[in-house]
N, C-alpha and C positions, 0 to 999 in steps of 0.2 A: 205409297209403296216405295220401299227403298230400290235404285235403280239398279242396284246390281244384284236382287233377286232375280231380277229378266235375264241372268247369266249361268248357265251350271257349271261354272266354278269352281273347285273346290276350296269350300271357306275357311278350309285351314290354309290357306296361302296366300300371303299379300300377294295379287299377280299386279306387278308393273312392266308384265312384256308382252304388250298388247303388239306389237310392231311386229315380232317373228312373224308369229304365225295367224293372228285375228282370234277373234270368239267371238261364236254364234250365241246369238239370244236362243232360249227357249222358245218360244212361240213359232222361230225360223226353222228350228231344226223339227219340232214337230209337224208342220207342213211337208219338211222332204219326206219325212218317215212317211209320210202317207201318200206321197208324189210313188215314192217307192213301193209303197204296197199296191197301189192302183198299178204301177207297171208290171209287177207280177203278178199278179190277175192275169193280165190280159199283155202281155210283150208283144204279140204281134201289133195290135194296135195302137198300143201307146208309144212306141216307136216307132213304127211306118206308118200311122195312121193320122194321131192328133199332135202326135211333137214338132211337124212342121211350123204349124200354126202357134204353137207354143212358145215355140224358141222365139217365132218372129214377136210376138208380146212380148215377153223379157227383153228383145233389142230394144222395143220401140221405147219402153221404160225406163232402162239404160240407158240410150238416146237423149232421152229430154232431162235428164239427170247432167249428163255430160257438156250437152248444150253440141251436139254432134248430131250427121246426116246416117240414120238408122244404114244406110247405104252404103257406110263405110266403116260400118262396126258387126266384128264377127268375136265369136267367145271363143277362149282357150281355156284350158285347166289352172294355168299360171301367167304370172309375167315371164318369166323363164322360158317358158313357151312362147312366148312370143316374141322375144328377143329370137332365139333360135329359130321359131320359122322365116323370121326375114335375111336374118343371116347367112342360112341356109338356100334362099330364094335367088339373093340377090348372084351378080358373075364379077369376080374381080378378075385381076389380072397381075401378074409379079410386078410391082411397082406402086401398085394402086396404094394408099392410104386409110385405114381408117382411124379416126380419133376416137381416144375417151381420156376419163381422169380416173387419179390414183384413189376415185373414191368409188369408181365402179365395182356394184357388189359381185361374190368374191365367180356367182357360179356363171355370169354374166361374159367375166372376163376371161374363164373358162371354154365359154362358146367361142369367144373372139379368137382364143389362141388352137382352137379348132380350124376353127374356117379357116385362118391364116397357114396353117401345118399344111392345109390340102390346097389353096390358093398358091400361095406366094405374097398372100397381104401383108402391110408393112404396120405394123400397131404402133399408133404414137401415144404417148401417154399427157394429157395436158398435168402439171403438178399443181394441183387446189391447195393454196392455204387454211392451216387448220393448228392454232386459232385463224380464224377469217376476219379481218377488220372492216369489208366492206362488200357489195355485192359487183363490186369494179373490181376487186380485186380477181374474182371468177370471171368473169367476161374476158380482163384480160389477160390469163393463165389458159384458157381455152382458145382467145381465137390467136393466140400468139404459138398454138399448134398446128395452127391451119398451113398448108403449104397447093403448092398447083396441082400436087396429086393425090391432095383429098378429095377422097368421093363419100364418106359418109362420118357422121358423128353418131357416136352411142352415148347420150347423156342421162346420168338420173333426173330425174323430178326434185323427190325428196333423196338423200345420199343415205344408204344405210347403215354404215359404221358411222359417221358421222352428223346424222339426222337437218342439214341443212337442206333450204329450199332453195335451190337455186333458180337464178333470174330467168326461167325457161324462156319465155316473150321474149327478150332482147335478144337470148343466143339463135334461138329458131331463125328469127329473122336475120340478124347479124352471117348466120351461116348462109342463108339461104339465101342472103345479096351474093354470095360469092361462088353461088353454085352448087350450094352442098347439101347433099340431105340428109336430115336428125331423124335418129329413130331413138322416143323418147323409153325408158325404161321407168314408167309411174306406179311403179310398185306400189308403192305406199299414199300417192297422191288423191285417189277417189276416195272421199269421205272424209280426209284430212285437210286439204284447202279448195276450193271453190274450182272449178275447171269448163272451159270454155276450148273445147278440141277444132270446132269449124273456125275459130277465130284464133286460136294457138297456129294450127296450117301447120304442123310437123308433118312430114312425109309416112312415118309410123309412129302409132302412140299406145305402148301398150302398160296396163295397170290389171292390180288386183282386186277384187269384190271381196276378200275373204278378211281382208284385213280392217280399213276401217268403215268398209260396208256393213261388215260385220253378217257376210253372208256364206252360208258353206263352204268349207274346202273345196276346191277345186272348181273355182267360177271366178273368171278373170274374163279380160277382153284385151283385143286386137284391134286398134284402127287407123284405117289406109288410105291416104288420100286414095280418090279413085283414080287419077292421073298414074297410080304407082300400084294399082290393082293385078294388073293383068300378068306381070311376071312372078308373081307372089301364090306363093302354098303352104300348105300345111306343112306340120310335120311329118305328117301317115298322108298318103295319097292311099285314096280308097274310090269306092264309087261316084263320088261328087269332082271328081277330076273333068277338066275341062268345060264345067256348067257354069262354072263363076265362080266370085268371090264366094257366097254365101253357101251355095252349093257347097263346093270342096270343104270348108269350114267345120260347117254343119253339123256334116256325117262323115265322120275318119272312122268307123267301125261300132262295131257295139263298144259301149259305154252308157256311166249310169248318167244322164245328164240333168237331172236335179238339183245341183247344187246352181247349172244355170237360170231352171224356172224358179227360184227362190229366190233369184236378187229384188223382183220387184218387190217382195215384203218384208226383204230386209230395208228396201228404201221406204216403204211406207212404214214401219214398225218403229226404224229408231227416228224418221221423221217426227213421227205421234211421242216420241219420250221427252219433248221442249217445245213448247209453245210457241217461240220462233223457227219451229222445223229445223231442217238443214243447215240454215245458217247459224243457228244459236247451237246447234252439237258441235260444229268445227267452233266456233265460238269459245264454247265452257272451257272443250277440250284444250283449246289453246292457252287460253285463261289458265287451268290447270299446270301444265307442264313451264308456262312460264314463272309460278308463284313457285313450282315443285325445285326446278333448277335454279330462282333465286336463293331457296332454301339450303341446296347444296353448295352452293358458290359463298355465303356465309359460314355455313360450317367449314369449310375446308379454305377459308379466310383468302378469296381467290378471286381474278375478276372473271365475266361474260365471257366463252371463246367464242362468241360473234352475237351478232345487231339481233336483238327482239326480233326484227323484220324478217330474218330468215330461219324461223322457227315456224314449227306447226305444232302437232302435238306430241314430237317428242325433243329431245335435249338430250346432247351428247356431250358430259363434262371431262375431260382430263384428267385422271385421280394426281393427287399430288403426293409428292415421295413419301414412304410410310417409312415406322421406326423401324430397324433393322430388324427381325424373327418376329416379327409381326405374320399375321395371314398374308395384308397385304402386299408383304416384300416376299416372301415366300413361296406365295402359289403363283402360279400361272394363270390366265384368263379362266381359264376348264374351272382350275381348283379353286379358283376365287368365286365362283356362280356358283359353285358346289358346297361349301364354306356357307353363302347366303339361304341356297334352298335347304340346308340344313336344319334352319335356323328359322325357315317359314315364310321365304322373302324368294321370288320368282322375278329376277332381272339380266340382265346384258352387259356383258361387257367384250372388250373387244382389246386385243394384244395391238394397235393403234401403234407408232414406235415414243408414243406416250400415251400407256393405257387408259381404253374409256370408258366409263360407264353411259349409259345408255339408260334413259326414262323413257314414258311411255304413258300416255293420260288418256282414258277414255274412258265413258259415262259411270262406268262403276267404280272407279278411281275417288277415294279421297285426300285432303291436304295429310291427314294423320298418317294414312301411310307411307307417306314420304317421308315423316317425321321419324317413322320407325325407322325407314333405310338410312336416313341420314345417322341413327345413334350406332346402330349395325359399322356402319361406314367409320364411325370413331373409332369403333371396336377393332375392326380387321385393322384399320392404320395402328390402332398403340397399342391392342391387346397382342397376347402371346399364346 
């Protein structure tokens, strides 16, 4: 069977923007459909009755997936969510510090200048190079932010206009000889590269399932050293207030919470789609976007803007200057995606202050498609 039948799709459109927002397999989304019908049946019981025990399954699956203490993993709707409920948790003071970089995504940095409006937080921005020549080169752009009155770093995992992996292991710790605590934003990191959360030690670590779990909207997760549990909440306090971590979590009110008891078969599902499971899907995928981005970096006669090594499964290339009343010179980011999906091509780009397009490689991704975008890409630069 071809792999991206297990997708509903729509097959009129090359999608190469697996990153926004994820896509559910078929198989996944027909278990929620039925998770959801069995809750209305019966709401009283499927929510105060067996979803206890449910949700705690989904941790424990998640858990062993992560290589994380089920004890310190609680589910949120988003990463965004959980960027904000820490933010929101934590107490700064007029003075205090918090660091990110200029490649913090956009709704992220959003929160920050939230907290800081009502704080008195001081936002430092570390400046990441991009093109990127080396993974030194982020190490030392970010701890060359650090000052006496950092109290926490906001880093991406994967960066999302710019799809690089940064060295998370070295900054975590690097921060954390000096006192500081990382709350990681791994949007896109679960299902895209290998993750090891008890052995990473970030203070907060939070990622999406919906993306390259490829499990329903709205099923992400939270996780908290326990050392750094107790002063932490949700974003809705509801009934699970003062019971714990898991409690409060939990139950922030009614909601439909299905898309969290489907991670476990979206882990077992695209598991079964490669006979080296998990590791050969990050594998292909990676395999993919890097043959995909050689491909464009040829056509547009250009080199790598950074090392193989800090790639996963997507690639963020630079457009390089197009002929004058071309699309490309013409539109703006908006009307240049709009120009492609016209056209049948579903991609990203990003107004970068050197525009980027953005790829995206997952199991129902082929090379040929990229082939297409690459002639499209000729098109917009020299057509009129």
């Amino acid at each position: 069977m071809n792999r991206a039948s297990h997708w509903c799709l729509d097959k009129s459109v090359v999608y190469l923007n697996h990153g926004s927002f994820g896509a559910c397999p078929g198989v996944v989304l027909e278990l929620q459909s039925a998770l959801r019908l069995e809750m209305e049946r019966e709401p009283v019981d499927f929510l105060s009755g067996t979803l206890p025990a449910r949700v705690d399954a989904a941790r424990q699956a998640l858990a062993v997936f992560l290589a994380a203490d089920p004890a310190e993993l609680a589910f949120v709707p988003n990463a965004t969510a959980g960027v904000n409920a820490v933010l929101r948790s934590l107490s700064f003071e007029p003075g205090d510090e918090l660091l990110l970089t200029n490649h913090t995504y956009a709704a992220c940095r959003k929160t920050v200048d939230f907290v800081a409006g009502r704080t008195g937080l001081r936002v430092v921005v570390a400046n990441l190079p991009f093109p990127c020549r080396d993974e030194e080169q982020i190490v030392a752009a970010v701890l060359h932010g650090v000052s006496k009155n950092t109290r926490l770093a906001l880093l991406d995992h994967v960066t999302s206009p710019t799809a690089l992996v940064l060295p998370l292991a070295r900054l975590v710790s690097d921060l954390r000889a000096r006192g500081i605590d990382t709350l990681v934003d791994g949007a896109h990191a679960p299902g895209m590269i290998p993750l090891n959360l008890s052995a990473l030690g970030a203070a907060y670590y939070t990622g999406n399932a919906h993306k390259w779990l490829c499990a329903p909207k709205g099923a992400a997760f939270l996780h908290v050293r326990r050392d750094r549990q107790s002063h932490l909440h949700p974003n809705v306090i509801s009934h699970g207030y003062t019971g714990g971590f898991h409690a409060e979590f939990d139950w922030t009110g009614t909601f439909d919470p299905t898309a969290w008891l489907c991670i476990p078969e979206a882990l077992r599902f695209m598991s079964g789609l490669m006979p080296g499971g998990w590791p050969e899907v990050m594998a292909v995928n990676r395999s993919l976007a890097l043959e995909a981005r050689a491909l464009l970096l040829k056509s547009f006669e250009t080199t790598a803007p950074c090392p193989a090594e800090m790639i996963g499964s997507m690639a963020s290339i630079p457009l390089p200057p197009a002929d004058p009343g071309s699309p490309a010179e013409r539109l703006d980011s908006k009307g240049l995606h709009d120009w492609f999906r016209e056209r049948g091509v579903e991609t990203w780009l990003y107004p970068h202050p050197v525009p980027l397009l953005r790829i995206s490689a997952q199991l129902y991704n082929e090379l040929d498609q990229f082939k297409l975008l690459a002639a499209l890409l000729e098109e917009a630069r020299h057509g009129r």
